[in-house]
C-alpha positions as CSV (number, residue, x, y, z in Angstrom):
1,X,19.3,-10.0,-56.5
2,X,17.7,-6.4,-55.9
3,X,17.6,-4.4,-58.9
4,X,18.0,-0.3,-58.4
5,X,16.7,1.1,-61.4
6,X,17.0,4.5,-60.1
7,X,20.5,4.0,-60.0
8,X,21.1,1.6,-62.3
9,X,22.5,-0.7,-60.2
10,X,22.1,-4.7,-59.6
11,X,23.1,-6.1,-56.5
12,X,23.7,-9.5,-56.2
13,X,24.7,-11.8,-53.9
14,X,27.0,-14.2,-55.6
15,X,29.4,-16.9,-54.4
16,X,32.9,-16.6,-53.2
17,X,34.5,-18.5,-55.2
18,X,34.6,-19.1,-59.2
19,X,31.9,-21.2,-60.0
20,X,30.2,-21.5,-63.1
21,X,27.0,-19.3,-61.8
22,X,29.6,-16.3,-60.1
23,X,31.4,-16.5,-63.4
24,X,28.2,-16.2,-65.9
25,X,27.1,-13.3,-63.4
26,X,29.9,-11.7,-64.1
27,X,30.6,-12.0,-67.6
28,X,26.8,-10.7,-68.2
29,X,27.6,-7.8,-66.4
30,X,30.4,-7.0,-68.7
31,X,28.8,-7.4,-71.2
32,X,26.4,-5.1,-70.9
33,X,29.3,-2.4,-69.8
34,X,29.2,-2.6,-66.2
35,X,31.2,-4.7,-63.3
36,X,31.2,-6.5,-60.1
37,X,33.1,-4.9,-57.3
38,X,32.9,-6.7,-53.6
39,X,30.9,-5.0,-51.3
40,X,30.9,-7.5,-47.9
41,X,32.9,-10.5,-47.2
42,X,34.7,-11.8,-44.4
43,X,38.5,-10.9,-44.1
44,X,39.2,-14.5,-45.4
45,X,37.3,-14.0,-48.6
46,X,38.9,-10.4,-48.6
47,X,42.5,-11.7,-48.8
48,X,41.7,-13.8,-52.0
49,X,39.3,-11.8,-54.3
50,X,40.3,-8.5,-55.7
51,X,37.5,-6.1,-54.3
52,X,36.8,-4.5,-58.1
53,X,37.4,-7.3,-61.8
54,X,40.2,-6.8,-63.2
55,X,40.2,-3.6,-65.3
56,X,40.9,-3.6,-69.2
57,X,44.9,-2.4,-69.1
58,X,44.0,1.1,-70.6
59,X,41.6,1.8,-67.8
60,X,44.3,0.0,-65.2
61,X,47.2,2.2,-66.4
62,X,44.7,5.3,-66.6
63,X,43.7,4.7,-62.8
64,X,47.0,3.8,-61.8
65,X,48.4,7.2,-63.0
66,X,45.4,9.2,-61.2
67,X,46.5,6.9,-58.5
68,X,50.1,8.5,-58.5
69,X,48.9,11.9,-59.0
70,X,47.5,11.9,-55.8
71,X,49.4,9.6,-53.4
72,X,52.9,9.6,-55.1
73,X,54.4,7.7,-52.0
74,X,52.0,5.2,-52.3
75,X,51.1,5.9,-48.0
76,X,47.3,5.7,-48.7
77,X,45.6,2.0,-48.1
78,X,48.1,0.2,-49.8
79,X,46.2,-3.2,-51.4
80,X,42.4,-1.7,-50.3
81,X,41.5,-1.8,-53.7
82,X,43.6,-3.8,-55.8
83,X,46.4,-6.5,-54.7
84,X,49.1,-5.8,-57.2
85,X,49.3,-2.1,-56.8
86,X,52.2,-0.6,-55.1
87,X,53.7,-1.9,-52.2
């Protein structure tokens, strides 16, 4: 972990997959009101984890209407950020 306290940030180096550890990491950083988003991975890893947690469905319907307000045909990287957006 290398902690950036002049951005507030932690970055962590966590393990693919769910384990106990990634998932404690995780829930911590809720916790204290931030979130774990995917930086580098290989494209394997890529297909299978979402590259930001699951947002709370306010925030999700909130971004996906920002989302439509700029790319109404939906043309603009289609899955980059989240899986289940538009197709």
């Amino acid at each position: 972990m290398i902690y950036d306290w002049g951005g507030g940030l932690i970055w962590a180096a966590l393990p693919p997959k769910a384990t106990p550890r990634r998932r404690c990491c995780v829930q911590g950083f809720e916790a204290a009101g931030g979130h774990a988003m995917l930086l580098r991975a290989s494209d394997e890893i890529r297909r299978n984890v979402d590259v930001f947690n699951p947002a709370k469905s306010g925030v999700a319907a909130l971004s996906e209407r920002v989302r439509l307000g700029f790319d109404p045909k939906s043309i603009l990287n289609r899955g980059r950020m989240t899986r289940g957006g538009a197709a």
